[in-house]
C-alpha positions as a Markdown table, in Angstrom:
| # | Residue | x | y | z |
|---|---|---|---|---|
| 1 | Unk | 175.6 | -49.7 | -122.5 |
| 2 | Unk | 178.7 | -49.5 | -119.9 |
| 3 | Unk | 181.9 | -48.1 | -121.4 |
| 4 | Unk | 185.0 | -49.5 | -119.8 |
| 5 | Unk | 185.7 | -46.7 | -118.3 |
| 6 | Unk | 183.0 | -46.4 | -115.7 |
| 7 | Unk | 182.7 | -48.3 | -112.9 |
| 8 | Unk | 179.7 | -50.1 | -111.7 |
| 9 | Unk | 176.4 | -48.3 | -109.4 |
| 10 | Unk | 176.8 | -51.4 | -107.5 |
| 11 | Unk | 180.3 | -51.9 | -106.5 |
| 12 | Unk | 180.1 | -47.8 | -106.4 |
| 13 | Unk | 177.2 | -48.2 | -103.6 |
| 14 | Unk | 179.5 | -50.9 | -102.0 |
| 15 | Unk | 182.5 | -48.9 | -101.3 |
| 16 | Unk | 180.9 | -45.6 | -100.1 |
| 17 | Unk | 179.2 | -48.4 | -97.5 |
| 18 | Unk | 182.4 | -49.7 | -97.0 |
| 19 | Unk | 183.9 | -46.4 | -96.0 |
| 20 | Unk | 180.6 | -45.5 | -94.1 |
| 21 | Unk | 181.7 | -49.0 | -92.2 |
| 22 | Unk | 185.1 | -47.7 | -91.2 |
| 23 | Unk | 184.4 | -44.7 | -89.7 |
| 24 | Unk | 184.2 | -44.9 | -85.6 |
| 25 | Unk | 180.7 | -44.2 | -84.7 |
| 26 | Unk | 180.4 | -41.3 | -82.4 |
| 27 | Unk | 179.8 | -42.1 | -79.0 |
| 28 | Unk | 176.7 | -41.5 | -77.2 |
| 29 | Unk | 177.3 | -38.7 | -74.4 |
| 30 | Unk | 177.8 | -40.9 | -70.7 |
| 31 | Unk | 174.3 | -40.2 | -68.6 |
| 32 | Unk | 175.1 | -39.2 | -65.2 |
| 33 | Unk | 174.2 | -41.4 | -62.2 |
| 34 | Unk | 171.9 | -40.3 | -59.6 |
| 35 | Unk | 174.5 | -41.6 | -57.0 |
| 36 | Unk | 176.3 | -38.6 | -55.0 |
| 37 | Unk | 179.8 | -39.4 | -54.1 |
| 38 | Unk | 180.0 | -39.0 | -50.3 |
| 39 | Unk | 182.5 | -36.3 | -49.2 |
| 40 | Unk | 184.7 | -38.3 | -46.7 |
| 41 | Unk | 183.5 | -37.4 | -43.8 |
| 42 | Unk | 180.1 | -36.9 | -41.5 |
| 43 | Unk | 178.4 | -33.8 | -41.7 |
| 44 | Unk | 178.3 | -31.7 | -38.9 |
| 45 | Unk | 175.8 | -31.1 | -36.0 |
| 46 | Unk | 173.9 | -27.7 | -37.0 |
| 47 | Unk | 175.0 | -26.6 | -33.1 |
| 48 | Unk | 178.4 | -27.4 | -34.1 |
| 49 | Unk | 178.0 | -25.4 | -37.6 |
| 50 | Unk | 176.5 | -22.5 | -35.7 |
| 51 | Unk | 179.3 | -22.5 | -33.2 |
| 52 | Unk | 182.4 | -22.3 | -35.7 |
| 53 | Unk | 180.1 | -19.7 | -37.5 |
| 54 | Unk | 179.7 | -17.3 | -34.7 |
| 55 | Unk | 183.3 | -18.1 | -33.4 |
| 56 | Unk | 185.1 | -18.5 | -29.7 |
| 57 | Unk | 183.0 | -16.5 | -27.6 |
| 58 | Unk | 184.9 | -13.3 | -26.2 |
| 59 | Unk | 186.2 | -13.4 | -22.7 |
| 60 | Unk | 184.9 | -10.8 | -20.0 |
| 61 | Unk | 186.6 | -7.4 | -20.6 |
| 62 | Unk | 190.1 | -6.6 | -18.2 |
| 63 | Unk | 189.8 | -3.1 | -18.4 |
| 64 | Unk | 187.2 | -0.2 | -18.2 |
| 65 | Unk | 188.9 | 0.7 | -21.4 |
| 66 | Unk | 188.0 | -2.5 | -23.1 |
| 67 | Unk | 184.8 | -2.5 | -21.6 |
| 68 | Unk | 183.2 | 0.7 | -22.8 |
| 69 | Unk | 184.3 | -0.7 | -26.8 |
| 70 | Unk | 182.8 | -3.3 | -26.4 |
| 71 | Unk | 179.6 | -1.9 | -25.2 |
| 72 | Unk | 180.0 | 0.7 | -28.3 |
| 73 | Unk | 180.4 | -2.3 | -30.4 |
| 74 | Unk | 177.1 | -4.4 | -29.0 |
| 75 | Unk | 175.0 | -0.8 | -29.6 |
| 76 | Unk | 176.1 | -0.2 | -32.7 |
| 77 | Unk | 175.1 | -3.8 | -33.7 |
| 78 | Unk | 172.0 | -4.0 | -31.8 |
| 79 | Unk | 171.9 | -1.0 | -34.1 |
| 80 | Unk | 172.2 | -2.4 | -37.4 |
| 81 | Unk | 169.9 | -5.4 | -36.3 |
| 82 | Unk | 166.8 | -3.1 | -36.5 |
| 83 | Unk | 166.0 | -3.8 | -32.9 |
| 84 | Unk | 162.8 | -1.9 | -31.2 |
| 85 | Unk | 162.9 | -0.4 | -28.0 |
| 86 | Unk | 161.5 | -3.3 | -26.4 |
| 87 | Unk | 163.6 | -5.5 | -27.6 |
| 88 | Unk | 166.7 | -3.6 | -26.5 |
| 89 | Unk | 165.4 | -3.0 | -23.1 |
| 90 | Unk | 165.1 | -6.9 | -22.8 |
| 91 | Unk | 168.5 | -7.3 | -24.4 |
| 92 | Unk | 170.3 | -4.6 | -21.8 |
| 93 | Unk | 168.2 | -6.0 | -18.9 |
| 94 | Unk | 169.4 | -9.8 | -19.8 |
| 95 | Unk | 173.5 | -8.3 | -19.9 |
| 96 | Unk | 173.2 | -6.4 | -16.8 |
| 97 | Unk | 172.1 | -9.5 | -14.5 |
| 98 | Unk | 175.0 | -11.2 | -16.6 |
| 99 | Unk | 177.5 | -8.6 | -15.3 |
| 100 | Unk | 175.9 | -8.8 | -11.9 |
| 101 | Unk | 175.9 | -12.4 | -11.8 |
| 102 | Unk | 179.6 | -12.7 | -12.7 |
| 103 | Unk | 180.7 | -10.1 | -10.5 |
| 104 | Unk | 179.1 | -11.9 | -7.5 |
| 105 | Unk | 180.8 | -14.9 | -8.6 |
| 106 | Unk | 183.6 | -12.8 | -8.8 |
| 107 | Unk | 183.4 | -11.6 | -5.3 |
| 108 | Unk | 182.6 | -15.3 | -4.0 |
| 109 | Unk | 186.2 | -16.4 | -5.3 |
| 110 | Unk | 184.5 | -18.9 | -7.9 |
| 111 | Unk | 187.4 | -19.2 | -10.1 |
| 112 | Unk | 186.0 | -19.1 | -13.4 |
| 113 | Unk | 185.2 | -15.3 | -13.0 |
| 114 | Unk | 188.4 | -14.1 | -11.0 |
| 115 | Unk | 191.0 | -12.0 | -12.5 |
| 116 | Unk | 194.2 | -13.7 | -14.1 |
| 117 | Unk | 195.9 | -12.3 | -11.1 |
| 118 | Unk | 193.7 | -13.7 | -8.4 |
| 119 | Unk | 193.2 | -16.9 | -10.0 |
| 120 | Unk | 195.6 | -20.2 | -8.6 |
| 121 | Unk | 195.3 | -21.5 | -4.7 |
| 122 | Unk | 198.9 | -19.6 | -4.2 |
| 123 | Unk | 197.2 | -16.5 | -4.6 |
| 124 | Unk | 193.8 | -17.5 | -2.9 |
| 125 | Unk | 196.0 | -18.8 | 0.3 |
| 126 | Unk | 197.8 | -15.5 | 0.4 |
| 127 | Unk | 194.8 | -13.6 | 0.4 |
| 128 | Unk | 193.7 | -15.5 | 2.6 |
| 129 | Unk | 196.7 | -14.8 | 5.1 |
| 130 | Unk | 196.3 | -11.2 | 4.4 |
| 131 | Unk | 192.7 | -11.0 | 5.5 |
| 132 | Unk | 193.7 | -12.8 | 8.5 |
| 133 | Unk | 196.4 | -10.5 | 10.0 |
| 134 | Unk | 195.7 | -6.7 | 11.3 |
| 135 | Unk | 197.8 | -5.1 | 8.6 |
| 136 | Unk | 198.9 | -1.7 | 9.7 |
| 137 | Unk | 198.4 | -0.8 | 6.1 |
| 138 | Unk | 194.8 | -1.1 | 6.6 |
| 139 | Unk | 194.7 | 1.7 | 8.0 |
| 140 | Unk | 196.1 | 4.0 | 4.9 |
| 141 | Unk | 193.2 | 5.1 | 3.5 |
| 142 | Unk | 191.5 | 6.8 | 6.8 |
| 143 | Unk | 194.1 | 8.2 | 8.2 |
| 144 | Unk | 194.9 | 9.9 | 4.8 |
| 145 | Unk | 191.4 | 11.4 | 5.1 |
| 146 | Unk | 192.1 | 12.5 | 8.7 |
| 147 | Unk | 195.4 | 14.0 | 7.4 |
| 148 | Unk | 193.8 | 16.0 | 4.6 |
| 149 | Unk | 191.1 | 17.3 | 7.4 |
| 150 | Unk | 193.9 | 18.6 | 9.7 |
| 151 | Unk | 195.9 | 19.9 | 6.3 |
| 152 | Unk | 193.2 | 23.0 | 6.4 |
| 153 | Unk | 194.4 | 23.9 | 10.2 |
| 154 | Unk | 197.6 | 26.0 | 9.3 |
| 155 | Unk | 199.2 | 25.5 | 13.3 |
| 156 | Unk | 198.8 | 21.6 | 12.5 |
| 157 | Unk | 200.5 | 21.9 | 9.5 |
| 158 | Unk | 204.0 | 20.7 | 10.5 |
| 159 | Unk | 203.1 | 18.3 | 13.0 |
| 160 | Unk | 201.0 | 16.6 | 9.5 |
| 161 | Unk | 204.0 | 16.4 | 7.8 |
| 162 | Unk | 205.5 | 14.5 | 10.6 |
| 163 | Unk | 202.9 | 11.9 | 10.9 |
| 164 | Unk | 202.5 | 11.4 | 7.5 |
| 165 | Unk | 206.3 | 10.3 | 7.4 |
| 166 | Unk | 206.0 | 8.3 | 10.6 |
| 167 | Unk | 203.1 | 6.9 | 9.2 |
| 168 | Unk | 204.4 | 6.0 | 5.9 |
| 169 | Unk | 208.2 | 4.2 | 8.0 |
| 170 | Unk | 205.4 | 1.8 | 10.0 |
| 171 | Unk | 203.5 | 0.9 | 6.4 |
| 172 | Unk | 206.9 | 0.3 | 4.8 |
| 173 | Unk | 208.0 | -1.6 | 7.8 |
| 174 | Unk | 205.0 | -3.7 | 8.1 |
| 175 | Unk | 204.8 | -4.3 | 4.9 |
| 176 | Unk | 208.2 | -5.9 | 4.9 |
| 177 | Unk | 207.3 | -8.4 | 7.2 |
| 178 | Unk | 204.2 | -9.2 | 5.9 |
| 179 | Unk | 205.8 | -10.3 | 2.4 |
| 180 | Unk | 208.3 | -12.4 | 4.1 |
| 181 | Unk | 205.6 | -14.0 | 6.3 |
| 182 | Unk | 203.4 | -14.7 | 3.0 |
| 183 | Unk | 206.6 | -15.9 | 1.1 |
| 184 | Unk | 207.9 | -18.7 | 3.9 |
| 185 | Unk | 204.5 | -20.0 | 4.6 |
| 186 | Unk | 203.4 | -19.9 | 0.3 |
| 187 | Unk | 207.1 | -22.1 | -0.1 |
| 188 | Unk | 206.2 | -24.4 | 2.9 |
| 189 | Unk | 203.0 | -25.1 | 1.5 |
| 190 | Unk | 203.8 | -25.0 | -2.3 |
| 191 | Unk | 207.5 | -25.7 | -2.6 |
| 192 | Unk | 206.8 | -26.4 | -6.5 |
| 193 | Unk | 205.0 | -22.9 | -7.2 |
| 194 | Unk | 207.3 | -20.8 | -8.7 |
| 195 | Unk | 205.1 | -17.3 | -7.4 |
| 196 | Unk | 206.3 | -15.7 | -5.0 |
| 197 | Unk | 209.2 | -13.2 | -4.1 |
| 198 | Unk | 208.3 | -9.2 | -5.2 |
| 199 | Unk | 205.9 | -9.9 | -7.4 |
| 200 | Unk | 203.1 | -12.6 | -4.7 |
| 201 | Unk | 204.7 | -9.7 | -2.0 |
| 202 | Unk | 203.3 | -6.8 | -4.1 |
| 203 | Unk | 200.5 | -8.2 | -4.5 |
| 204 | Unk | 199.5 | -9.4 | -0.8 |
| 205 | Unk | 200.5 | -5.1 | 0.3 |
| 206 | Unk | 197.9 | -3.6 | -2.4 |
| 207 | Unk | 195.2 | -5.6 | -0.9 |
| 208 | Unk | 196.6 | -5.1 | 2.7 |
| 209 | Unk | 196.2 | -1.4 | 1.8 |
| 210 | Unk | 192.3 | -1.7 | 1.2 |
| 211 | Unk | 189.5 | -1.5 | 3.4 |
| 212 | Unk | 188.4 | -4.9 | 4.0 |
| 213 | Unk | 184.9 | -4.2 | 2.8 |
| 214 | Unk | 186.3 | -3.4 | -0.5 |
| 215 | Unk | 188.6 | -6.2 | -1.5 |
| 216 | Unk | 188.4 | -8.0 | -4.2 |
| 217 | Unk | 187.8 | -11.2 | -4.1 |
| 218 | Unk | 185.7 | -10.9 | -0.7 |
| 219 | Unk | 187.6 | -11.9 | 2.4 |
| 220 | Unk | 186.8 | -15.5 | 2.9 |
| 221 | Unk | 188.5 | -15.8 | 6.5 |
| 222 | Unk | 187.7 | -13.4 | 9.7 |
| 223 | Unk | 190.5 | -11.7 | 11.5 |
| 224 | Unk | 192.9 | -13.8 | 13.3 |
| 225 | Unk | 191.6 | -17.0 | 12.2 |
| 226 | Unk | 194.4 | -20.0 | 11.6 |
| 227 | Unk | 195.2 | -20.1 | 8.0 |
């Protein structure tokens, strides 16, 4: 018997399904497509990679200085690599034809492997005008060892000293005129170069003042040959 009070199983089991009903469903989790995004732009060549990995590769060292780091630097990483003997013999061998190879280039004029001082045709046609003149400066360097000779002859002594100063008017002198030579012909034939005045005339009297077997760059004209 149902009292009035209580409410039907039925309509009961109707609203809990009611409120079951309005309650969102929970949503199933989104499955990830296989499909890769692409990143906006092409992969790199694996020479490419390696070459921004390993970075610029370092110009030839300037000074003796700079040099002998960096060969402290290349031992102490051939060092860390764990190299054998062998392999380091191999590796030295393979550096020193390098160095002998760029300093024949070197030697040859080859731009690439000349000096930032040497490089630029205004300073290849002034060497070129120095090697083809008979600088009296030339002739520093063995008459300074004749000098020092005589030095040890105490009756010569004074007459050393004179020579030396003669010696040292004529290289001023010539030097003089060989700047202003290099300069005039350098602005006929490169009015647009801005090189030239103390600093092209300073350079053209340090290599008149050496031997000509040991300039560098090697002379590429012979005495007294039109320039």
């Amino acid at each position: 018997m149902k009292m009035p009070w209580q409410k039907d199983e039925d309509d009961a089991s109707s609203d809990a399904a009611v409120d079951i009903a309005d309650v969102p469903a929970e949503t199933e989790p989104e499955k990830k497509s296989a499909f890769t995004e692409g990143k906006g732009r092409p992969t790199p060549k694996r020479r490419d990679a390696e070459g921004r990995r390993r970075g610029p590769i370092a110009p030839a060292p300037q000074t003796r200085a700079e040099a002998r780091a960096r060969k402290k630097e290349l031992k102490q990483a051939s060092k860390a690599a764990g190299l054998t003997k062998e392999q380091k013999r191999e590796l030295s061998d393979k550096r020193r034809e390098a160095r002998n190879d760029s300093r024949e280039r070197m030697m040859a004029g080859d731009e690439k492997y000349l000096l930032p001082r040497d490089q630029g045709d205004v300073r290849r046609y002034a060497r070129n005008l120095v090697d083809s003149r008979r600088n009296f400066a030339g002739m520093f360097m063995p008459f300074a060892i004749v000098l020092i000779v005589v030095m040890f002859v105490p009756a010569l002594a004074g007459w050393v000293t004179i020579g030396m100063l003669i010696f040292a008017v004529f290289c001023a002198i010539d030097s003089v005129i060989l700047g202003r030579m290099v300069s005039k012909r350098v602005h006929e034939r490169y009015p647009n170069s801005t090189d030239g005045g103390w600093r092209l005339g300073w350079y053209c009297f340090t290599r008149a003042m050496q031997l000509r077997r040991m300039r560098a760059p090697r002379p590429q004209v012979k005495p007294g040959e039109a320039v």
